[in-house]
PARO-261591 format. One record per residue: residue in three letters; x, z, y of N, C-alpha, C in turn. Coordinates in steps of 0.02 Angstrom, whole numbers, padded with zeros to 5 digits, always signed. Example, Ala and Ser with C-alpha at 12.3 -4.5 7.8 and 13.67 -1.06 7.14 Angstrom:
BEGIN
ALA+00660+00390-00284+00615+00390-00225+00660+00390-00165/SER+00642+00354-00112+00684+00357-00053+00645+00394+00002/
end
This chain:
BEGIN
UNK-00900+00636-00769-00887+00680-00714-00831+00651-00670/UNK-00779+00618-00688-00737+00593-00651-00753+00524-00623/UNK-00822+00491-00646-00824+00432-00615-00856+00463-00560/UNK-00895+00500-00575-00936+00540-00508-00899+00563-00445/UNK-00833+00615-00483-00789+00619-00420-00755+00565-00390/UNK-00742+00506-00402-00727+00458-00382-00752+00430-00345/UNK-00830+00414-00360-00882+00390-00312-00895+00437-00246/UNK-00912+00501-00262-00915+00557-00202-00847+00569-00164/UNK-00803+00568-00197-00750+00585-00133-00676+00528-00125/UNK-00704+00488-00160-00626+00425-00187-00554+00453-00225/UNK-00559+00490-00245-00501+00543-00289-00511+00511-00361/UNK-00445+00486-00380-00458+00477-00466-00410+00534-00478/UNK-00442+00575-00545-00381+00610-00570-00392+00580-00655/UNK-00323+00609-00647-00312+00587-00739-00301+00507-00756/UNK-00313+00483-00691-00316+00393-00718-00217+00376-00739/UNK-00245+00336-00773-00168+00318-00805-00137+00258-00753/UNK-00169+00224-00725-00107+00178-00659-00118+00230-00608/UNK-00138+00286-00618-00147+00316-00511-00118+00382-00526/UNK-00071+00420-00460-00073+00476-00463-00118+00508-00483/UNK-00103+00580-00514-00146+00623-00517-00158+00647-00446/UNK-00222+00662-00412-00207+00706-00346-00286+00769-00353/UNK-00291+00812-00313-00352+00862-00296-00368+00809-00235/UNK-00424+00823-00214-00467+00808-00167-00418+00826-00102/UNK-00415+00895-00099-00369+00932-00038-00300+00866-00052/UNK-00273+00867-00096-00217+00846-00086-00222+00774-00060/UNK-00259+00747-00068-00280+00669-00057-00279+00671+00022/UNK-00347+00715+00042-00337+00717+00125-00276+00746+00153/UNK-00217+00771+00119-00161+00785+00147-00132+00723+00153/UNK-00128+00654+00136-00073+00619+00121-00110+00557+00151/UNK-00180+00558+00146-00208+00495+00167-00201+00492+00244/UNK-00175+00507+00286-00171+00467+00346-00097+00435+00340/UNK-00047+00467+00315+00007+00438+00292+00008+00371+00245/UNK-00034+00342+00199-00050+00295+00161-00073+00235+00201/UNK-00118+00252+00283-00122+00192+00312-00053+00187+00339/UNK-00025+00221+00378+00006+00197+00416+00085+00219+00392/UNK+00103+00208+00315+00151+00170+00277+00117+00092+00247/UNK+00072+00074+00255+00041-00012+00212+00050-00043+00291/UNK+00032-00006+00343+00066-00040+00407+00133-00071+00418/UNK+00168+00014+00409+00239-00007+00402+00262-00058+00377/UNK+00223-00060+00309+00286-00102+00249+00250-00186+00285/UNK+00199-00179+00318+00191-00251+00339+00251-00284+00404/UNK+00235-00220+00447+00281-00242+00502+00347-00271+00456/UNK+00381-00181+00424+00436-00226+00379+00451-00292+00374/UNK+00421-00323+00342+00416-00374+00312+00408-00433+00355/UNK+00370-00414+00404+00381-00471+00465+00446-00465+00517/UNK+00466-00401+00530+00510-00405+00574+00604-00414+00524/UNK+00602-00410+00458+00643-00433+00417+00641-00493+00414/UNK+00709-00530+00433+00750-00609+00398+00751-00603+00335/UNK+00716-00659+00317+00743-00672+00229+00710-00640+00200/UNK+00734-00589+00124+00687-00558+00058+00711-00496+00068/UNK+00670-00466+00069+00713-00380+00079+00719-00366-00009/UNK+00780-00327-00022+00798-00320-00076+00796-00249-00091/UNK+00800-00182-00060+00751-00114-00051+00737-00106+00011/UNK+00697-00028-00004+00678-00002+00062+00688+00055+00032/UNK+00730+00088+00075+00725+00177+00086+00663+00207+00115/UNK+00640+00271+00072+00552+00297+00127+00608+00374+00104/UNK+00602+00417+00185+00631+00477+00196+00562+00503+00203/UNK+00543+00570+00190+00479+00618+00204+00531+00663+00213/UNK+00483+00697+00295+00532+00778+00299+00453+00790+00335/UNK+00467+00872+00345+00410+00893+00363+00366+00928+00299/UNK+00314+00950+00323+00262+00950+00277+00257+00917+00206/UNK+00246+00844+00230+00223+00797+00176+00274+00788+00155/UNK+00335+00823+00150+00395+00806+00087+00375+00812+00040/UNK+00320+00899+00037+00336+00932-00004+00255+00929-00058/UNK+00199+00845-00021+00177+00848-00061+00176+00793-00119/UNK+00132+00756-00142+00126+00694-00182+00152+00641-00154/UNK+00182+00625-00140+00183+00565-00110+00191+00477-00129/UNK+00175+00487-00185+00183+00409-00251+00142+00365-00203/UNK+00067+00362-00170+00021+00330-00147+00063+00319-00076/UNK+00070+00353-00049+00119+00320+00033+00172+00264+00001/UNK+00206+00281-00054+00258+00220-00078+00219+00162-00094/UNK+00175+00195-00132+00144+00121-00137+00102+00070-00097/UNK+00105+00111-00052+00042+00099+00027+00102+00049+00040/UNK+00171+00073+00053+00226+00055+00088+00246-00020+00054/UNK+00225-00023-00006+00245-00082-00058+00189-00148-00037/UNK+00131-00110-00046+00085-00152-00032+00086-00184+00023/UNK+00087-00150+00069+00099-00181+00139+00153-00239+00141/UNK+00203-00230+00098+00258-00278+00091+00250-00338+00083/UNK+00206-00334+00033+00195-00378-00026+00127-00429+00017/UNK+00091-00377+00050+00039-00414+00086+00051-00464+00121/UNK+00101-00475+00150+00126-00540+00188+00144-00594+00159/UNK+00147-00585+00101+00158-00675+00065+00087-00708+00053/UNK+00027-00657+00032-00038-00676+00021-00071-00680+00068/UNK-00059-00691+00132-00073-00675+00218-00061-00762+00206/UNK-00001-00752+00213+00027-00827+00226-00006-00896+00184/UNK-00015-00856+00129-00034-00929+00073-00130-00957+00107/UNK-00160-00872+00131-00211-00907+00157-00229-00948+00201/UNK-00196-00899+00266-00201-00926+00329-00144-00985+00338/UNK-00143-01049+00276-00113-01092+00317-00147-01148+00364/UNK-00141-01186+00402-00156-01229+00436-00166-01287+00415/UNK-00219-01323+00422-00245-01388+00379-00182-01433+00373/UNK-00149-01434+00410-00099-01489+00406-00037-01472+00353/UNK-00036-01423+00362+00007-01386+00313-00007-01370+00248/UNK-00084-01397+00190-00098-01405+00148-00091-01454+00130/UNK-00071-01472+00091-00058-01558+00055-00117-01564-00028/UNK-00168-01592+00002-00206-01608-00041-00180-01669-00096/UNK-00205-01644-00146-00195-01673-00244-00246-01715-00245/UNK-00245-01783-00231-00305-01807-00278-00288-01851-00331/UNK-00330-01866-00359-00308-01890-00432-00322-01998-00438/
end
């Protein structure tokens, strides 16, 4: 039954790495989840050097609901820019191994 709800509406509950969330609660928070994995990208580009934290403030509404998945939206996004980089490098900028 829960793989089902998963497939029909993208909601895991009960999973042991994911919030628990309801369906309702999911569409409360999911427009906030893109556009914190945004954030934490800009972050990360418009930051010198290694960022060592980040503060995330919620006021409003969405203080007061789940909000574990926006942090982690916010993380991801962070994190996305080093694996950005390792792909898109430029031929010249790969130094091929041969043996």
């Amino acid at each position: 039954m829960q793989v089902r709800d998963y497939l029909k509406l993208g909601v895991a509950q009960n999973a042991v790495n994911l919030p628990s969330l309801s369906h309702e609660e999911y569409l409360e928070v999911a427009p906030y989840i893109e556009m914190a994995e945004r954030l934490g990208r800009f972050l990360s580009h418009a930051t010198p050097g290694n960022l060592e934290n980040i503060q995330i403030t919620y006021t409003g509404r969405i203080a007061s609901a789940k909000t574990d998945l926006i942090r982690n939206a916010a993380l991801a996004g962070i994190f996305k820019r080093r694996r950005w980089r390792r792909r898109n490098r430029k031929p010249h900028q790969c130094r091929l191994h041969r043996p």
